[in-house]
C-alpha positions as CSV (number, residue, x, y, z in Angstrom):
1,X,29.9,13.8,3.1
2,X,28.7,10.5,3.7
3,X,25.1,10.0,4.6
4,X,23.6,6.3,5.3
5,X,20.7,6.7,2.8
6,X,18.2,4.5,1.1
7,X,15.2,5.3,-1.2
8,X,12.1,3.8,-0.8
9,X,10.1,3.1,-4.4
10,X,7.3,1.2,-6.1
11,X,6.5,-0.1,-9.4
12,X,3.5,2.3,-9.2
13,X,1.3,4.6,-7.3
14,X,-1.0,2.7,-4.5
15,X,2.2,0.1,-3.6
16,X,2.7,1.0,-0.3
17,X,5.3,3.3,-0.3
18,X,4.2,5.8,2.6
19,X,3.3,3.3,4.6
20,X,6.6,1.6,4.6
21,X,8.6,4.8,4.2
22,X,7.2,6.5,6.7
23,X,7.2,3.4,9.0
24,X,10.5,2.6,8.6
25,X,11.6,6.0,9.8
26,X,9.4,6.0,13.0
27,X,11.0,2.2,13.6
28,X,14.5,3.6,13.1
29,X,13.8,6.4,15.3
30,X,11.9,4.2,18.1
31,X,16.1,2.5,17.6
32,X,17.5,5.6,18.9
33,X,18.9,6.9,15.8
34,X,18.7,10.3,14.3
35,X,16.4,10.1,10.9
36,X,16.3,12.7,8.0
37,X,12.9,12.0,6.3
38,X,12.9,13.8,2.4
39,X,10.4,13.0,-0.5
40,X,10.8,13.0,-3.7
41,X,8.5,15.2,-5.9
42,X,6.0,18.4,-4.8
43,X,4.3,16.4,-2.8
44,X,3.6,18.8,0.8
45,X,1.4,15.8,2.4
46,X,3.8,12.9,2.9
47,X,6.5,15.2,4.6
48,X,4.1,16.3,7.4
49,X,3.7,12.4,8.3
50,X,7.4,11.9,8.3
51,X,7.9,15.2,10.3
52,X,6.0,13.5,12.8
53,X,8.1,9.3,12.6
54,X,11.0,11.7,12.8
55,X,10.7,14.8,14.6
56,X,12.7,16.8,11.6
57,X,11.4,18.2,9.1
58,X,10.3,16.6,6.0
59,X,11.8,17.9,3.1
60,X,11.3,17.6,-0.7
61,X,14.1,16.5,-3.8
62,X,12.8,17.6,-6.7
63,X,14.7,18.0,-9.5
64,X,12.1,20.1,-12.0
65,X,11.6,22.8,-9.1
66,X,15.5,23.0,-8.1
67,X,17.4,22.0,-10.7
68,X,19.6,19.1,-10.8
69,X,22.3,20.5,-9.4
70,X,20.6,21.4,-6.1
71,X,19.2,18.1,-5.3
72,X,22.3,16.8,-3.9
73,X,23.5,19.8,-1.3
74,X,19.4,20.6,-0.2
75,X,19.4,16.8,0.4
76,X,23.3,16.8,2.3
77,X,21.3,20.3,4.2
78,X,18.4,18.5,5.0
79,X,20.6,15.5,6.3
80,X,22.8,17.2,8.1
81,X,24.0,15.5,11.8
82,X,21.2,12.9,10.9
83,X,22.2,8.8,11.5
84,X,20.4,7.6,8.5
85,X,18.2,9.1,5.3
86,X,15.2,7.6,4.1
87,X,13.6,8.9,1.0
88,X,10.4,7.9,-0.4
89,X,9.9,8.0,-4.2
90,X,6.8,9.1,-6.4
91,X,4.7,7.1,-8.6
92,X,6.7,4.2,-9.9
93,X,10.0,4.4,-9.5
94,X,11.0,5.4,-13.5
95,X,7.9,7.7,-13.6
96,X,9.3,11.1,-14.4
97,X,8.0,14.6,-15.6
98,X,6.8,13.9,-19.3
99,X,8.0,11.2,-21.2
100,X,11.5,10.0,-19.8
101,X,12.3,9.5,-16.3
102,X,13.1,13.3,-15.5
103,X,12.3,14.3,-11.6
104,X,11.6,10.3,-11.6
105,X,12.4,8.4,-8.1
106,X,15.1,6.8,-10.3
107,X,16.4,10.2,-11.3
108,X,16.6,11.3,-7.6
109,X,18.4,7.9,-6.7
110,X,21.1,8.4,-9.1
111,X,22.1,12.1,-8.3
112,X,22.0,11.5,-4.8
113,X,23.7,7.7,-5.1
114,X,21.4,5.7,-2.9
115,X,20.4,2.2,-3.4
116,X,16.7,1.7,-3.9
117,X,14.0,-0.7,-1.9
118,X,11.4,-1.7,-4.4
119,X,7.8,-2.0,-2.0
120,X,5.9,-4.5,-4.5
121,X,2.5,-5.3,-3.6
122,X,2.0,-9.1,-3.3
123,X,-1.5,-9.2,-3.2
124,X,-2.3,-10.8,-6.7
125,X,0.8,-12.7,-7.9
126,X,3.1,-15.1,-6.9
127,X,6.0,-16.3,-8.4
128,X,5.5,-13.1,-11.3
129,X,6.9,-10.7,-8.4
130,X,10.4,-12.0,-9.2
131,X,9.4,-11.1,-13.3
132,X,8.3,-7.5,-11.9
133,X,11.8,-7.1,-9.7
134,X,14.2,-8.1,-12.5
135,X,12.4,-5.8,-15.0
136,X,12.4,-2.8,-12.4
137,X,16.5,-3.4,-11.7
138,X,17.3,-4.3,-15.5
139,X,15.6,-1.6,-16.6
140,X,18.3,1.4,-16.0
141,X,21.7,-0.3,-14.4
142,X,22.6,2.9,-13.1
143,X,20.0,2.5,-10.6
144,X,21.4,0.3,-7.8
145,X,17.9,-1.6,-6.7
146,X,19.8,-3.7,-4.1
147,X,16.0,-5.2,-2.0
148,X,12.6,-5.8,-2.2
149,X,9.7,-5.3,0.8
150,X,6.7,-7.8,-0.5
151,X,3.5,-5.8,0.8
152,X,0.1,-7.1,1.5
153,X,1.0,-10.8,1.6
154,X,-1.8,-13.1,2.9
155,X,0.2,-16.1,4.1
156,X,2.9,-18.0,5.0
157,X,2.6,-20.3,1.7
158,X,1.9,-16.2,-0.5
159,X,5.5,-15.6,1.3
160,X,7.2,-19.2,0.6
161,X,6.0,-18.9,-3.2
162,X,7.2,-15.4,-3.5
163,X,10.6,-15.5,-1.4
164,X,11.7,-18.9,-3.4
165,X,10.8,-17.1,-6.7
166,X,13.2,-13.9,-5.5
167,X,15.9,-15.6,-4.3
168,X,16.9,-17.3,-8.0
169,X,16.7,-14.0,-9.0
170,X,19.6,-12.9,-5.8
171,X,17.3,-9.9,-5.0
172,X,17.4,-9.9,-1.3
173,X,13.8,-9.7,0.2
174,X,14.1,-6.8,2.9
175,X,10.6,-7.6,4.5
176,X,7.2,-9.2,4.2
177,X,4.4,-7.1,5.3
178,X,0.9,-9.0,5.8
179,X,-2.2,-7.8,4.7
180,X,-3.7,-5.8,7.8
181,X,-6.5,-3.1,8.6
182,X,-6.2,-0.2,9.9
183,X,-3.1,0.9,9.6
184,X,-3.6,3.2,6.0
185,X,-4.2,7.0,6.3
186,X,-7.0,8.6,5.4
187,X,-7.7,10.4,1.9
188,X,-10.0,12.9,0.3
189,X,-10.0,14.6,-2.8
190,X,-6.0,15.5,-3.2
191,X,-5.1,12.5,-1.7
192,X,-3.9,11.8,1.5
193,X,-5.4,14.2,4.8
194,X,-2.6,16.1,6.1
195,X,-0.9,15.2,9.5
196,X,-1.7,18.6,10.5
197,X,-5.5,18.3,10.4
198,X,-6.0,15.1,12.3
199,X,-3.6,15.3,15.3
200,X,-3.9,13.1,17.5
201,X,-5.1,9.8,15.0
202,X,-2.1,11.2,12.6
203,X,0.8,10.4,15.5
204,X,-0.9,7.1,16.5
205,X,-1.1,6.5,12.3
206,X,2.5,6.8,12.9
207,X,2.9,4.8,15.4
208,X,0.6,2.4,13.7
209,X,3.2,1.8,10.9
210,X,6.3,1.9,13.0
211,X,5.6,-0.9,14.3
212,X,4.5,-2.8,11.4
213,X,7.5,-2.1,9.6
214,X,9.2,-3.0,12.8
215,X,7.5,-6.5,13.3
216,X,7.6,-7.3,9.3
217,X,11.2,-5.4,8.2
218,X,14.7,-6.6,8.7
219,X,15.8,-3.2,10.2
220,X,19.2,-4.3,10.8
221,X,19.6,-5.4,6.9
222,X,17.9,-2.2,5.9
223,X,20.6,0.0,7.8
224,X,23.1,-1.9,6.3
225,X,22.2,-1.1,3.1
226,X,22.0,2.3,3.6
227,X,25.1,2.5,5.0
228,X,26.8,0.9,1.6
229,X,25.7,4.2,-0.3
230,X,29.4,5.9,-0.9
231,X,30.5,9.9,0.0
232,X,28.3,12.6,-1.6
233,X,31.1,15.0,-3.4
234,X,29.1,18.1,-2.7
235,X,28.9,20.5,-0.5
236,X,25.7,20.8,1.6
237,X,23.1,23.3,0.4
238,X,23.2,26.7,2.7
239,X,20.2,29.5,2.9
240,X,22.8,32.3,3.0
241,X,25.2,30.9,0.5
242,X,22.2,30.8,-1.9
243,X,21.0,34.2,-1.1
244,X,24.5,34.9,-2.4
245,X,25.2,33.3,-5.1
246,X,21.3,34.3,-6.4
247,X,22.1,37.8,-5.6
248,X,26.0,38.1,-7.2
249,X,24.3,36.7,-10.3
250,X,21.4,39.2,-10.4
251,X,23.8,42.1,-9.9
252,X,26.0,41.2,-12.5
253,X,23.3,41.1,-15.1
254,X,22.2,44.0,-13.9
255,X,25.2,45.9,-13.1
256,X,27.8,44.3,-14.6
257,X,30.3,47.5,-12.5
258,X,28.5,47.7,-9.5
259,X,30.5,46.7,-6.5
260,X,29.2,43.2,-4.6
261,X,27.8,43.0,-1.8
262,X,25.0,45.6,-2.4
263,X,24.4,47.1,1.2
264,X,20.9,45.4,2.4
265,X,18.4,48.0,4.0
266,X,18.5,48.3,7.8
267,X,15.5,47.9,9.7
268,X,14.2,50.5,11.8
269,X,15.9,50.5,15.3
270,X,17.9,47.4,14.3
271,X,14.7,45.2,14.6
272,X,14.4,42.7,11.8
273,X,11.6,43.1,9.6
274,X,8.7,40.1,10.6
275,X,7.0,38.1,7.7
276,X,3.6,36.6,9.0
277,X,3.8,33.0,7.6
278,X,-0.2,31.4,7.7
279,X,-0.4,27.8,9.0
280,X,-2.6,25.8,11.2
281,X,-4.9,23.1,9.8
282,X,-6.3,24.9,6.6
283,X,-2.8,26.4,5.0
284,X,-0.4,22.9,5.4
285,X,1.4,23.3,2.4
286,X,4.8,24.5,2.5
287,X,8.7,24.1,2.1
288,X,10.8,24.1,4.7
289,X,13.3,25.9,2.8
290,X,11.3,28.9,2.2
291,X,11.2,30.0,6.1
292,X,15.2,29.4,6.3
293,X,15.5,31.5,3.3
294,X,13.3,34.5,4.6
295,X,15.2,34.0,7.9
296,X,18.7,34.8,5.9
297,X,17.6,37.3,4.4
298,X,17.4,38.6,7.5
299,X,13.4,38.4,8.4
300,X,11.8,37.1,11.8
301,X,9.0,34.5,10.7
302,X,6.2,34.3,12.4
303,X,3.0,31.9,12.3
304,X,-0.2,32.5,12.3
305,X,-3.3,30.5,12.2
306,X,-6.5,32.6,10.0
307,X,-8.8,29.7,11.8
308,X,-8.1,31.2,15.2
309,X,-6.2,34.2,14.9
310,X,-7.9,37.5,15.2
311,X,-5.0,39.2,14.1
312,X,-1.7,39.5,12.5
313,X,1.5,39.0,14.0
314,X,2.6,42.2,15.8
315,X,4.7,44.4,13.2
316,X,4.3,42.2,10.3
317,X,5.8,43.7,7.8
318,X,4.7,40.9,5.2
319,X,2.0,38.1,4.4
320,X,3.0,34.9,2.9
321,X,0.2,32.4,2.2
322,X,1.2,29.1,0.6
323,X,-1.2,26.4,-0.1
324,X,-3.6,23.8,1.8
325,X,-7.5,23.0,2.1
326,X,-9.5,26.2,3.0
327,X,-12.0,25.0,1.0
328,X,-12.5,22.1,3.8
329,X,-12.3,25.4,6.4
330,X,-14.5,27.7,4.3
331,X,-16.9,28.1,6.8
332,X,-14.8,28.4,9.6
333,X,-12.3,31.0,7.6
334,X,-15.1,33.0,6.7
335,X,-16.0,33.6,10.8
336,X,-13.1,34.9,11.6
337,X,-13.8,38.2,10.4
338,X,-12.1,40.3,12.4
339,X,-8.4,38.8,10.5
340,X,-10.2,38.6,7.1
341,X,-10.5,42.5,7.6
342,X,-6.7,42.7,8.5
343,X,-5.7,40.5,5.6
344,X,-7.6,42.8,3.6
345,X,-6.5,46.4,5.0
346,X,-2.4,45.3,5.2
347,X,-0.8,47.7,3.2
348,X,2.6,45.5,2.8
349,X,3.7,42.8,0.3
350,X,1.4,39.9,0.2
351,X,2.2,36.3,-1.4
352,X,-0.1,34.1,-2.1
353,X,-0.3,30.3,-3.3
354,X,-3.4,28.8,-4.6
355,X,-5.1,28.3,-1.2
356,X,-3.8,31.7,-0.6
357,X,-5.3,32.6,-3.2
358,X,-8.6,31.3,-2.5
359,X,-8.1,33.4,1.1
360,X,-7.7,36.5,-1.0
361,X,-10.7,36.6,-2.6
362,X,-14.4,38.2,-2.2
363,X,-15.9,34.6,-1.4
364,X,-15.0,31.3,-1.7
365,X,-17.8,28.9,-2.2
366,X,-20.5,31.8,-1.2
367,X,-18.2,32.0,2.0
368,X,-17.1,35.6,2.2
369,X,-13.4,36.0,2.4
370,X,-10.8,38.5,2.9
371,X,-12.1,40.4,-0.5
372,X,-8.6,41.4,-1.6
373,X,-9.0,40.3,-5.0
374,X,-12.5,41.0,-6.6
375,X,-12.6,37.5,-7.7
376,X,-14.8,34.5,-6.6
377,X,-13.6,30.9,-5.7
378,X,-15.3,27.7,-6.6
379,X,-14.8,24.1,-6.0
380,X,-14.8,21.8,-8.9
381,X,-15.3,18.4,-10.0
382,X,-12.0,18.7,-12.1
383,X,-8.4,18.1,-11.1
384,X,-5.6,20.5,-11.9
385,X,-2.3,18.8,-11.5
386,X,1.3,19.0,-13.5
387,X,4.9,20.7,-13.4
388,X,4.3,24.3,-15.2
389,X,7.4,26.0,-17.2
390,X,6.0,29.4,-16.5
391,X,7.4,32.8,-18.0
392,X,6.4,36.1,-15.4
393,X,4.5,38.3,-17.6
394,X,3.8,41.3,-15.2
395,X,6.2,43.0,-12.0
396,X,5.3,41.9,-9.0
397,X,6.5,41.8,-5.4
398,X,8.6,38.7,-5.9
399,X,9.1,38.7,-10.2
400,X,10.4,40.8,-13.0
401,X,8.7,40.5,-16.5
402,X,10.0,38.1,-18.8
403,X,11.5,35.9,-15.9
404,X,11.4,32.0,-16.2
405,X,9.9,29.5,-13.3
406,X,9.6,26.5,-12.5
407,X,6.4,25.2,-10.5
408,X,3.5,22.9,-9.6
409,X,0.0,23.0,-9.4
410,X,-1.8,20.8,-7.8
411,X,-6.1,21.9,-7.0
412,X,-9.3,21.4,-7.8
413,X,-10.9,24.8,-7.7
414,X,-11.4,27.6,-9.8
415,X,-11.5,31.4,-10.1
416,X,-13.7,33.8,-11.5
417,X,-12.1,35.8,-13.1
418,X,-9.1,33.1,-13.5
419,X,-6.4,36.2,-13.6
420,X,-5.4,39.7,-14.4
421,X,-4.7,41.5,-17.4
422,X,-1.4,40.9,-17.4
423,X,-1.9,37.8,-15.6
424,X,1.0,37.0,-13.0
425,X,2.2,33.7,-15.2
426,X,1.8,32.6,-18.9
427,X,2.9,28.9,-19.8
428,X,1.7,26.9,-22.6
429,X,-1.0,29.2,-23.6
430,X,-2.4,29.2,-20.2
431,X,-2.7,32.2,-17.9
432,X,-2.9,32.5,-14.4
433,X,-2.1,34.5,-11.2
434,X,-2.4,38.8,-10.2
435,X,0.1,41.1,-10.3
436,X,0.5,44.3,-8.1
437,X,3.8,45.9,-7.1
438,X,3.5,44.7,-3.6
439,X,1.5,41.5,-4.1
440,X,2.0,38.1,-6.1
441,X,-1.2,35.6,-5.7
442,X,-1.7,32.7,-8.3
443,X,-2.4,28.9,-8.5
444,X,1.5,28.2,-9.4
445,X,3.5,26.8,-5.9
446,X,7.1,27.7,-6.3
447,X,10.1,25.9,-4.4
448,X,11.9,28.9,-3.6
449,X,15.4,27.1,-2.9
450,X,15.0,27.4,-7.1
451,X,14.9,30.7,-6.8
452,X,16.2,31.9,-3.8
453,X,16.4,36.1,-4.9
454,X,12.5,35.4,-4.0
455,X,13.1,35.8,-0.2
456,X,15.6,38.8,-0.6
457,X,13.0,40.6,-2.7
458,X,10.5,40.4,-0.2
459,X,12.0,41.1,2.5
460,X,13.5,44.4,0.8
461,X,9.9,45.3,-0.2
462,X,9.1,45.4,3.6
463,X,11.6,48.1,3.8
């Protein structure tokens, strides 16, 4: 397939890359074309702002959570009758899981073949920006950084000075942002505040940096550039091809002579079983890919909001409760009592993801919660981030002992106590999560396009 694509990078964290990544898809849209937004990394934050520049939805490339070999086709999915592709990077742009440049923006680039815009913030340098540039594109020649966006510069001399020091190096300067106020999101304690929570001031943020890129960018040089990236040979990622292939593998380790296709259960009267999915402003977090999955496997999802919603979807059959802020909605969560004693009564399978969780549990900051863990939740000072290589050390509604996973955690809250015994996960030492034969609750978010048997198993527990 061939997709017009670009990725949008940095030398580091705090460049400018949202701003100009998610700008530069509201301009292109404002143009009348048809944008796929995708991040690279776990990040569940930026996606919601480009969900809103482009009206699709954002979607992650991470090659720790997928695997390599997905990255391509979930990208070619997400892409999919879209006029152009911007992706923005994490960190700087050769900043990978660990010590090489694994799950790095750079990484991304090169399995998905897109040139790379390097957003350098001007601020404090001059003529070094051109030093900085040649490094960042000498650094790994199978990286194609083909422009440069100078960010926060202060005038038309900072721009002379900088352009004339880029232009002996024949790095094309893609656009000059000035330094301006107002325009940045938001942040609190996990970085940016999701679109989700501010509404209204997160579309006119939106706005706000489509037209900055739009006024500082060349937009015509950037599409250009994106349109030099060359055919994808893959084919593009499907929900139902990897229910498949997930499930044909399964059932030939299992039973190497058993025929394929297992028959799937049939719902009652033909009506497909309904997995309540929690969102609104406290539970944000979320890949797009796990709905789609759920919905091949032949579930109805439906959304529901624990801030307002006094009750659970009519015949849900199963709970799913990824991650977000409760703790900023404690208060508020905890008032809703007449869903907390739903959530805590539902005899079906249950899956929960860190903020989930924290909604499970007795109390959560001396905020009474849905009590269906005896634990108690906590905010702390102390950050819990990094990609976990995490073994399943208990059955549970979505894993088999002694299965392997790949995840992210990303919080700054504890539990007491911090798991069962067996815990849900081990990895490095650590232990984490609670296991029950129709629940799965832990800190560990999981990208279930990795491991897409994850949908067909709970959708066959309904049954």
């Amino acid at each position: 397939m061939v997709v017009p694509r670009l990725v949008i990078a940095a030398p580091s964290s705090g460049s400018g890359k949202t701003t100009v990544a998610t700008g530069l898809m509201a301009a292109l849209r404002a143009r009348g074309l048809r944008v796929s937004p995708h991040k690279v990394g776990p990040d569940y934050i930026d996606p919601g702002y480009h969900a809103l520049a482009t009206g699709r939805p954002g979607r992650n490339l991470d090659p720790w959570l997928t695997g390599e070999d997905r990255v391509a086709p979930l990208f070619l999915h997400g892409a999919r009758d879209a006029d152009i592709a911007v992706v923005e990077g994490v960190m700087g742009l050769y900043d990978g899981a660990g010590s090489g440049d694994f799950a790095s923006t750079a990484h991304v680039a090169r399995l998905i073949g897109a040139p790379v815009v390097l957003v350098v913030d001007a601020a404090r340098q001059g003529r070094s920006v051109a030093a900085l540039v040649q490094g960042f594109a000498s650094f790994d020649t199978r990286v194609r950084l083909a422009g440069v966006i100078l960010n926060r510069v202060g005038s038309s001399r900072h721009e002379e000075i900088c352009r004339a020091a880029l232009d002996e190096s024949g790095i094309s300067v893609l656009g000059v942002i000035p330094r301006v106020d107002g325009v940045a999101t938001p942040s609190r304690h996990l970085g940016l505040i999701p679109a989700a929570e501010r509404s209204g001031d997160a579309v006119a943020a939106v706005e706000r940096m489509g037209a900055l890129v739009a006024g500082s960018c060349d937009l015509e040089g950037l599409v250009a550039l994106a349109r030099s990236a060359p055919p994808l040979p893959a084919p593009p990622w499907t929900p139902a091809s990897a229910l498949t292939s997930a499930l044909a593998s399964a059932s030939a380790e299992s039973h190497p002579t058993t025929p394929w296709p297992p028959a799937r259960p049939v719902a009652p009267y033909g009506v497909p079983p309904v997995v309540a999915v929690a969102g609104g402003a406290a539970f944000t977090f979320g890949y797009a890919e796990q709905v789609e999955l759920l919905a091949a496997a032949g579930a109805e999802v439906v959304t529901f909001d624990p801030l307002g919603d006094e009750r659970l979807p009519e015949n849900a059959g199963a709970v799913v409760i990824g991650g977000g802020f409760p703790e900023m909605y404690a208060a508020e969560l905890s008032a809703n009592e007449p869903l907390r004693r739903r959530v805590a009564a539902f005899d079906g399978p249950i899956v929960a993801e860190c903020a989930g969780l924290l909604y499970l549990a007795r109390e959560l900051d001396g905020h009474p919660m849905c009590g269906r863990l005896d634990i108690t939740a906590t905010m702390t000072g102390r950050l819990t981030l990094g990609y976990r290589d995490a073994v399943a050390t208990a059955k549970s509604v979505l894993t088999r002992e002694g299965e392997r996973y790949r995840g992210h955690e990303f919080h700054r809250t504890a539990t007491d106590p911090g798991h069962a015994t067996p815990p849900l996960f081990r990895w490095r030492g650590a232990a984490d999560g609670f296991a029950e034969p129709l629940l799965a609750a832990s800190y560990l978010h999981l990208h279930w396009a990795g491991s897409p048997e994850l949908a067909e198993r709970l959708v066959a527990a309904i049954a």
